[in-house]
N, C-alpha and C positions, 0 to 999 in steps of 0.2 A: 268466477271472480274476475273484476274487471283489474288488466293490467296498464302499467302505463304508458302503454302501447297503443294502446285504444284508442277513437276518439273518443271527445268530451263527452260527444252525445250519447255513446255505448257507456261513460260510466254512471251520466245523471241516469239516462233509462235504468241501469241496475239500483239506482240509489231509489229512485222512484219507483220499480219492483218492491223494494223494500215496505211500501206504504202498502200494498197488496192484501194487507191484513182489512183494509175496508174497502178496495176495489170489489173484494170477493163479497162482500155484502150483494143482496138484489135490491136494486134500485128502487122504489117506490113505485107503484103502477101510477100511468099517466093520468088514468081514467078515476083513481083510488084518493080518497081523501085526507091529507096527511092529520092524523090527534097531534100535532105540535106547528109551532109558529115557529119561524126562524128570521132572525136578523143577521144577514151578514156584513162582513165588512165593521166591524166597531171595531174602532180606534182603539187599544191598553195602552200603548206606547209609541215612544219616536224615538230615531235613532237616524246620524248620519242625513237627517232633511227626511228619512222615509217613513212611513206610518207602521206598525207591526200591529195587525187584523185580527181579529176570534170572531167567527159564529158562533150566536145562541140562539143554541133551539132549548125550547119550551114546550113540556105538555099543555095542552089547549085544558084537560079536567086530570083532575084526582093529583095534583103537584102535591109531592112529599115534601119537598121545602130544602133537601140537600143538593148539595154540586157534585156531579163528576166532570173534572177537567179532564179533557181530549185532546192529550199529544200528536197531533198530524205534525209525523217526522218517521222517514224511513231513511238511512244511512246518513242524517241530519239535514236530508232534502226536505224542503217544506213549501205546501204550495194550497192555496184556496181550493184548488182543481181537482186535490185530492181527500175534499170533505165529501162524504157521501153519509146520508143523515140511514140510509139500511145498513149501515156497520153498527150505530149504537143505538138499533130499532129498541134492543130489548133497556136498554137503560130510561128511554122514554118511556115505553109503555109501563113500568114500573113507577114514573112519576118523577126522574132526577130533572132536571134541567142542565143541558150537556153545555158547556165552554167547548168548543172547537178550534185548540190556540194553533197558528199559524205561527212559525218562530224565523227568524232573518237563516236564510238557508244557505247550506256549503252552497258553490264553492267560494262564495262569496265569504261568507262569517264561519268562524272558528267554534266549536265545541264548546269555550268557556264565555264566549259571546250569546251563544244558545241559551247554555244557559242563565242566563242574566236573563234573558227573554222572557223565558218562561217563570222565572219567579216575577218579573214585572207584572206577567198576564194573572200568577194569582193575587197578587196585593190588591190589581186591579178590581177583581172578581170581590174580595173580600171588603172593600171600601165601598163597591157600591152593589155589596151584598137585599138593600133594600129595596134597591130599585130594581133587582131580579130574583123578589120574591123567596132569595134561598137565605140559609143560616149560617153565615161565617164562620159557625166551628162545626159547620159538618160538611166538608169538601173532601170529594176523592179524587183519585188520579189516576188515571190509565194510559197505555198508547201500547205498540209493541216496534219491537229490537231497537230504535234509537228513541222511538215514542219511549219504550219501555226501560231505558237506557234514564230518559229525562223524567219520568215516574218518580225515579227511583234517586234523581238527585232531588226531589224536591220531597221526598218523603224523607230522606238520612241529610238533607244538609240546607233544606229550608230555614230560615231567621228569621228572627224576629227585625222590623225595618229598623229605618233611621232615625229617629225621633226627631234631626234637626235638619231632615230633609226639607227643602224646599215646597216639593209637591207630595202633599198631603200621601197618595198611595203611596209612596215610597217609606211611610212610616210606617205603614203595615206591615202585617205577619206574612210569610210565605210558604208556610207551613200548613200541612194537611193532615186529615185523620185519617185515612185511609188509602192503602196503594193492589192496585190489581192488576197486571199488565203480565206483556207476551216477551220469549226470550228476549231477553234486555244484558246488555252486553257489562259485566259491574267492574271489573279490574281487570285497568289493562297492561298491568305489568306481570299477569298469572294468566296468559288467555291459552287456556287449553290444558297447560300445563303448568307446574310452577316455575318463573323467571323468564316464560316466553311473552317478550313483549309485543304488544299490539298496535303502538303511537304511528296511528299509517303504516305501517310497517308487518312482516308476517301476515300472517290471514288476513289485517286489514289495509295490505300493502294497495288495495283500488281505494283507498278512501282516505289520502294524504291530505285533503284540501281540511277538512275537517281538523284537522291535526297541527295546519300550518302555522303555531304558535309563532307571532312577531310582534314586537315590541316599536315604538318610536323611538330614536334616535333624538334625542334633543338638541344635541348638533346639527346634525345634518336634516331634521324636520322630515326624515325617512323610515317607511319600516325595516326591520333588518329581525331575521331569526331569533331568537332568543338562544343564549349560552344553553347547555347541554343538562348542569346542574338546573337552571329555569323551568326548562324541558319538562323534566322529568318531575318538577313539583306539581309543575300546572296538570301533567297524567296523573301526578296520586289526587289533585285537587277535583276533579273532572270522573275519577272513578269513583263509583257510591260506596263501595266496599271502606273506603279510607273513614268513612264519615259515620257509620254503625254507630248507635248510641241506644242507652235503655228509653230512652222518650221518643224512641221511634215509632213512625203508625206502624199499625198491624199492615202484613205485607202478602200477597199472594202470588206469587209466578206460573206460568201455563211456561214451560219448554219442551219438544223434541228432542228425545234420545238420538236423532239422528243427523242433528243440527250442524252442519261443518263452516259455518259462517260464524255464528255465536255458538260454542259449545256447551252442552249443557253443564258443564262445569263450572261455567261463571254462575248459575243459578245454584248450583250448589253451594256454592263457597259460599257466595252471601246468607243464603239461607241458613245456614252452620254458624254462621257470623249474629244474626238475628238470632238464634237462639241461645247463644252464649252470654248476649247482651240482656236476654232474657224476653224478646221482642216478640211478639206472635207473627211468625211465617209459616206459610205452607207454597211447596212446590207440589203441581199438580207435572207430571211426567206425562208425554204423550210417544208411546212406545214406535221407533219407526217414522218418527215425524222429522223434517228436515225444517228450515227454518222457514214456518208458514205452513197449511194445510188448508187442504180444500174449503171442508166445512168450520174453520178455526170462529167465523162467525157466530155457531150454537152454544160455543163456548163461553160466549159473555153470558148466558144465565145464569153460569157459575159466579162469573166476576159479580154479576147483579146479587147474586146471593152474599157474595164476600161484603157487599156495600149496604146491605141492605142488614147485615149481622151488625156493620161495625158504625153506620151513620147512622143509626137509631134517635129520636131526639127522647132529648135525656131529662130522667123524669126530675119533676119539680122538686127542691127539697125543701120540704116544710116550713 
């Protein structure tokens, strides 16, 4: 656990460890022919004069017509650097057409900025759902630990847009049919246990930047902290647990019983939470597992399976 002792660079490397879930992919052989096309670099969004990026990759034959969106986010680090198209070999060969959203990254942008991101990049996906070939109401979502963290907000607290928004995407939905993702960290006022908080702070005491809720000052045209009651709304608004509803997608989690970064606890609770609300989850437990596992790669043929149960396209009715 990086402390604040460290340099910056020992805590982005650990935040950046965090995306490891597709480092560990094998790369595509050089000589090897890739079955998908990919575009990087599209534009979903702007923000602050800067542009916010997704690759899409595309099966070249047999496209099923659904989306899975690809949270590349480890500890809310986000970078192009860490798309690698052999993490979600098996979602292609299946036929999905992957979104690879890049989101404005700590230490720069805050958690509740993230997520604004990430619902931009699906409105995006879903408004120019024609022109990538997929079906608007059948989009999934994946990523793991902050990937799976923003999964998970966009499956329990995805909205419907603006209707008097300006730019057309922004009227769009943000919401998904489907969620399959890797310990994903869900309330962080119960992390581990219950009332131990998380807001930078305790076990995620290396990851304050994410956390650094600040407001403008309308006087002074500065940012300044947010009061402590603020604080603590923007953590319930920013944990998926807060946001449980019975019109939630069906949900799947992969965790490690031996997780001491993300506990497997936090997949508990939610999970217990989706079933109460009446929502179809399942936790897959992986016994001994710490947060990440060597082969955690083989494991998306399950998630493919979870997407491939719940994106079905649905039959005509008479």
């Amino acid at each position: 656990m990086a402390t604040e002792s460290e340099s910056p660079m020992t805590r982005t490397t650990l935040a950046w460890m965090l995306t490891s879930a597709a480092l560990l992919a094998p790369p595509l052989a050089a000589a090897e022919e890739p079955n998908y096309t990919r575009t990087e670099d599209v534009v979903y969004g702007r923000k602050h004069g800067m542009a916010l990026t997704m690759d899409v990759l595309a099966p070249k034959a047999d496209a099923n017509g659904a989306a899975i969106v690809w949270m590349v986010s480890g500890g809310w680090f986000s970078a192009h650097d860490a798309i690698n198209p052999g993490y979600v070999a098996e979602f292609l060969n299946r036929g999905y057409t992957v979104f690879a959203v890049v989101h404005g990254s700590q230490p720069r942008f805050t958690i509740p900025e993230v997520v604004e991101d990430v619902n931009r990049a699906v409105r995006y996906i879903r408004y120019h759902a024609a022109d990538y070939h997929v079906d608007p109401d059948r989009i999934g979502v994946t990523g793991a630990s902050a990937g799976g963290h923003l999964s998970l907000m966009l499956g329990t607290a995805g909205a419907l847009g603006n209707p008097f928004a300006k730019d057309p995407v922004d009227r769009g939905s943000s919401r998904v049919q489907a969620v399959a993702c890797f310990f994903p960290p869900t309330d962080f006022f119960n992390y581990g246990k219950p009332g131990e908080r998380a807001l930078g702070e305790g076990i995620l005491s290396g990851f304050k930047a994410p956390f650094d809720f600040n407001a403008l000052d309308p006087q002074d045209k500065v940012f300044r902290p947010v009061d402590p009651a603020m604080r603590d709304a923007i953590g319930r608004q920013v944990s998926p647990i807060t946001h449980v509803s019975p019109d939630d997608p069906p949900t799947l989690i992969f965790h490690g019983d031996a997780d001491q970064l993300v506990p497997i606890q936090q997949a508990e609770l939610i999970v217990e939470k989706f079933k109460e609300a009446g929502v179809e989850a399942k936790l897959v437990v992986k016994p001994g597992a710490s947060h990440g596992w060597p082969d955690l790669v083989k494991d998306n043929a399950v998630l493919a399976d979870w997407f491939d149960q719940h994106l079905k396209v649905k039959p005509k009715v008479p």
